[in-house]
N, C-alpha and C positions, 0 to 999 in steps of 0.2 A: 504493500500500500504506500509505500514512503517514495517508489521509484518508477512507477508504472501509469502511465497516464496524468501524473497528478497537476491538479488544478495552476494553471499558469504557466503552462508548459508548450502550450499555443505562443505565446509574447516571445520564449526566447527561438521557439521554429520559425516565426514570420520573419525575427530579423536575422535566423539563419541561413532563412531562403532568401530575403532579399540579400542581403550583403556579402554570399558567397553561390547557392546555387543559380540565380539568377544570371550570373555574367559570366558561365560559361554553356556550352552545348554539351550536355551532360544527360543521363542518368542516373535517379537516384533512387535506393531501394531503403528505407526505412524497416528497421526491427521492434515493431509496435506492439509488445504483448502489453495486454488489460485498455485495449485499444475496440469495441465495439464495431460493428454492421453497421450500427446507426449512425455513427461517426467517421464511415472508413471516406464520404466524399471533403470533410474538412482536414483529411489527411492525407489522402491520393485524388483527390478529385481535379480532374484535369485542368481545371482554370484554376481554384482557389484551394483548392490542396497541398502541404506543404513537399509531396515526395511525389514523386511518378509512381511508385508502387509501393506497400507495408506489407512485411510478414506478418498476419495474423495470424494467433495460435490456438484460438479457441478450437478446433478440432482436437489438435494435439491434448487435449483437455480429458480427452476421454480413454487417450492412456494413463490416466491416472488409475488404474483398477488393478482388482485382485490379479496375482500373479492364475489363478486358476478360469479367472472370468475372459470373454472373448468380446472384440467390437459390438456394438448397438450399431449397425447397419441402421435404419432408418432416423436417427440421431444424426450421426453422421452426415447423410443427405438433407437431415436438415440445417445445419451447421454449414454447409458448404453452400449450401441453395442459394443462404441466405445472404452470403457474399457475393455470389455471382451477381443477385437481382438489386443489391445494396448501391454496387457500382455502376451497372449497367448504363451506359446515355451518359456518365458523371465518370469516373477514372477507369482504372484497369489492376487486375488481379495480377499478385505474386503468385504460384500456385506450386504447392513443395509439399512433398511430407516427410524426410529427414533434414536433421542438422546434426551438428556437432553436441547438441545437448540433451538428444532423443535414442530413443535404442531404437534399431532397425524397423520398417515396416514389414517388411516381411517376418519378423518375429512377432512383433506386435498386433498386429493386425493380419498378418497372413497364417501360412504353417511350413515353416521351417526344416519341418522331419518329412514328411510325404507328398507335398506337393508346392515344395520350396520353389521350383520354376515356376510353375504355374500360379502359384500365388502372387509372387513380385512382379510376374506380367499381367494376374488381373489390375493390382495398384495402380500400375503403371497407367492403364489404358483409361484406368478411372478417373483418374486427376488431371495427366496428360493434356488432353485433350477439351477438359474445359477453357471457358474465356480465362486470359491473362497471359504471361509469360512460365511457363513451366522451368523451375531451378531441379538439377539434380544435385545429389549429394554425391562424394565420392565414395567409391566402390558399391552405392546406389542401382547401378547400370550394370553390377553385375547381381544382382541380389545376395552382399551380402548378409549374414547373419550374427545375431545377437551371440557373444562367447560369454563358456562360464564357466572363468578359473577357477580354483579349489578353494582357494585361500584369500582374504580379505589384504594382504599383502602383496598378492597381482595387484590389487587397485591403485591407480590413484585419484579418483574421485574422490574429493573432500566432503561433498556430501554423502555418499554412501561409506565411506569412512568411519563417518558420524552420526550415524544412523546405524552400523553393526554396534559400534562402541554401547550408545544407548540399548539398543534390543538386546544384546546379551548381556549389558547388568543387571538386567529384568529374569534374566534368567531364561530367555526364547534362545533352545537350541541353534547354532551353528548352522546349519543346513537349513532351516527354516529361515534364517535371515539370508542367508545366503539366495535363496530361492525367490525373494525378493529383488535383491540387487542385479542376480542375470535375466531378470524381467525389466526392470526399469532404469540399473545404470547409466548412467551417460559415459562410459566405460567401450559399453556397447557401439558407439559409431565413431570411436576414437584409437581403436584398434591401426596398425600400418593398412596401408591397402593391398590388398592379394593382387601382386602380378601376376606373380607363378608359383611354378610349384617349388622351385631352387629353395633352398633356405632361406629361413624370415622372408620367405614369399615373397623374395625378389626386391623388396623393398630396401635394402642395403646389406652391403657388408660384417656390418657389425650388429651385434643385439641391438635392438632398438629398445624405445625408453617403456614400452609396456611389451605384453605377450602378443600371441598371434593366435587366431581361432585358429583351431586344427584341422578344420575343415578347407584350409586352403588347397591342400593335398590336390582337389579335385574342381575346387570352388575357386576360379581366378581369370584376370585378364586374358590370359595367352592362350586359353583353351576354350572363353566362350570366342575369343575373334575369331578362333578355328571352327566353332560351331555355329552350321548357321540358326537354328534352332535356340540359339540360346537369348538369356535376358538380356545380353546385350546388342543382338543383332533387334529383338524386337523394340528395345528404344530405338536404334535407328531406323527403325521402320514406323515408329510412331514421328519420329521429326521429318520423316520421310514424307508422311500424310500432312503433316503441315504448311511444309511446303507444297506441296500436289495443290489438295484442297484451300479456299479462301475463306470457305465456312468455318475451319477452325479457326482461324483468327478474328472475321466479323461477324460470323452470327451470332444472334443470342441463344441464350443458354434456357430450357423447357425441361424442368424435372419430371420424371415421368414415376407412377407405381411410388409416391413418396411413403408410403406406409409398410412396404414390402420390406420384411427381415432378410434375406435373403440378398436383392436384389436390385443394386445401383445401375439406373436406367434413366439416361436422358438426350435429348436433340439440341442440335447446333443447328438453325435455320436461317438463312439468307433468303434474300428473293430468287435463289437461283440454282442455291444446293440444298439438302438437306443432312444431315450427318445424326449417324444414331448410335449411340453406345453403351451397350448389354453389357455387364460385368456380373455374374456371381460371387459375394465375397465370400461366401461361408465352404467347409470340406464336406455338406451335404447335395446333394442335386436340387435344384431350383427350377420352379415350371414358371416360365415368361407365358404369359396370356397379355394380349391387347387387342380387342377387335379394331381398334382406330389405325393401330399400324402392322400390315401383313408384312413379312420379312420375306424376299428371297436369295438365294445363294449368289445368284450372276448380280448384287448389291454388296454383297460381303466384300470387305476390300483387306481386311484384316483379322485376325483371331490368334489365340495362344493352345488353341486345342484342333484338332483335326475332326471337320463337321461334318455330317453327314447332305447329302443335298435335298435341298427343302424348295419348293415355289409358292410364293404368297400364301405362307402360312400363318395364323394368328399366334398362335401356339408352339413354344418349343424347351425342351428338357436342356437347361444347362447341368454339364457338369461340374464337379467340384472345381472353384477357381475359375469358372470358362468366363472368356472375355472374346467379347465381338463387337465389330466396329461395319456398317453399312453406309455407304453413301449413294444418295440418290439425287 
């Protein structure tokens, strides 16, 4: 409360903006947590806004949870909606779901053990591809994963630090806090980046200043370039449509199914394209029903699962993770 938003804090961005971003040709991105929707156009709003674009974090909000509980899919879309339609006609979206102070999404929100690919490419396709500028995190584009060393002395996160110190003079077993911290560390996306598979994953010669998830073995730069299948060929197949398509960049943004647990569904529409994007986030199957919009296969331009072929259907079974992208 003493550093997030607080009152007057408008007076020293105005003579920020005037007396330094204003005199040059610039972009500028703003780190606005405890920053509202209903606020976001006196802070990116394209004329009287103080940034061109603010990381807002209120999604990130909802990793705040048991290490045992899973995303509020319909939360979420509401969360996000609510930025999209905040800005709209008034600035333009940052659009991210890691930082340096977040543990992975694909551990967080996705599932890491059995459908670790599929997971970080439905994300991807989710966020991607709404209105704003999409930031990736590094090693993001490969999906990596949340690590979870033994010992409270791999850390160096000073708040989980301080947060083992407190829970075990309470007397809560070791493992049980620990079980916490490979949930929510910010440990987690602070890891070296996996190049390869060489030692300390290619990231240098020498030990580096923390561990390496184990999983780089298999999980790295040098082998998804080699894959085209992999998470990193389908980001650039997602900036690939960006480019293609103009709907990604000017249309606006139609949440669709907002109530669906399951299932993040919405349209990009221009006067000239349309672009529609089916994500399953959950590792159950999900049935898409919309009689308003029949889906068919020669529309599909995109997906992280191999479809079966469909023509103007209303109806169709995703599976665990499945992300689909149609433009018409």
């Amino acid at each position: 409360p003493y550093h997030m938003n607080v009152e007057g804090i408008m007076d020293f961005l105005r003579e920020l903006k005037k007396e330094t971003f204003s005199r040059y040709p610039i972009v500028t991105v703003g780190e606005a947590n405890g920053v509202t929707a209903d606020e976001a156009a006196d802070w990116a709003g394209g004329k009287s806004g103080i940034f061109d674009m603010i990381f807002q974090f209120e999604h990130l909000g909802l990793w705040d949870i048991d290490a045992d509980e899973r995303i509020d899919v319909a939360e979420l879309k509401r969360i996000l909606s609510k930025w999209q339609n905040s800005l709209e006609g008034v600035g333009w979206n940052a659009l991210f779901m890691e930082n340096h102070d977040q543990p992975r999404s694909v551990s967080a929100w996705g599932d890491d053990q059995t459908y670790v690919t599929e997971s970080a490419k439905a994300l991807a396709a989710m966020y991607f591809l709404m209105k704003g500028t999409p930031f990736i995190y590094q090693g993001q584009e490969i999906g990596m994963t949340n690590v979870a060393f033994p010992s409270i002395e791999d850390y160096d996160d000073v708040a989980m630090k301080r947060l083992y110190d407190i829970e075990t003079a309470k007397g809560v077993p070791h493992k049980e806090v620990m079980k916490v911290i490979w949930k929510k560390g910010r440990d987690n996306s602070r890891t070296p980046m996996q190049w390869n598979e060489s030692k300390y994953a290619g990231f240098s010669d020498a030990p580096p200043w923390i561990g390496i998830n184990d999983n780089y073995i298999w999980l790295n730069a040098k082998s998804q370039m080699q894959d085209k299948a992999s998470v990193y060929h389908f980001y650039k197949n997602l900036i690939a449509l960006r480019r293609k398509y103009d709907v990604f960049i000017y249309g606006l943004y139609d949440l669709l199914l907002p109530e669906d647990k399951q299932i993040f569904a919405y349209l990009r529409k221009s006067d000239r394209q349309t672009a529609f994007i089916l994500t399953n986030l959950t590792k159950t199957p999900a049935l898409y029903r919309h009689p308003a919009y029949p889906l068919s296969s020669d529309l599909l331009v995109l997906s992280n699962i191999e479809t079966t072929h469909h023509q103007h259907t209303t109806s169709i079974l995703l599976q665990p993770y499945e992300t689909r992208i149609y433009v018409w």
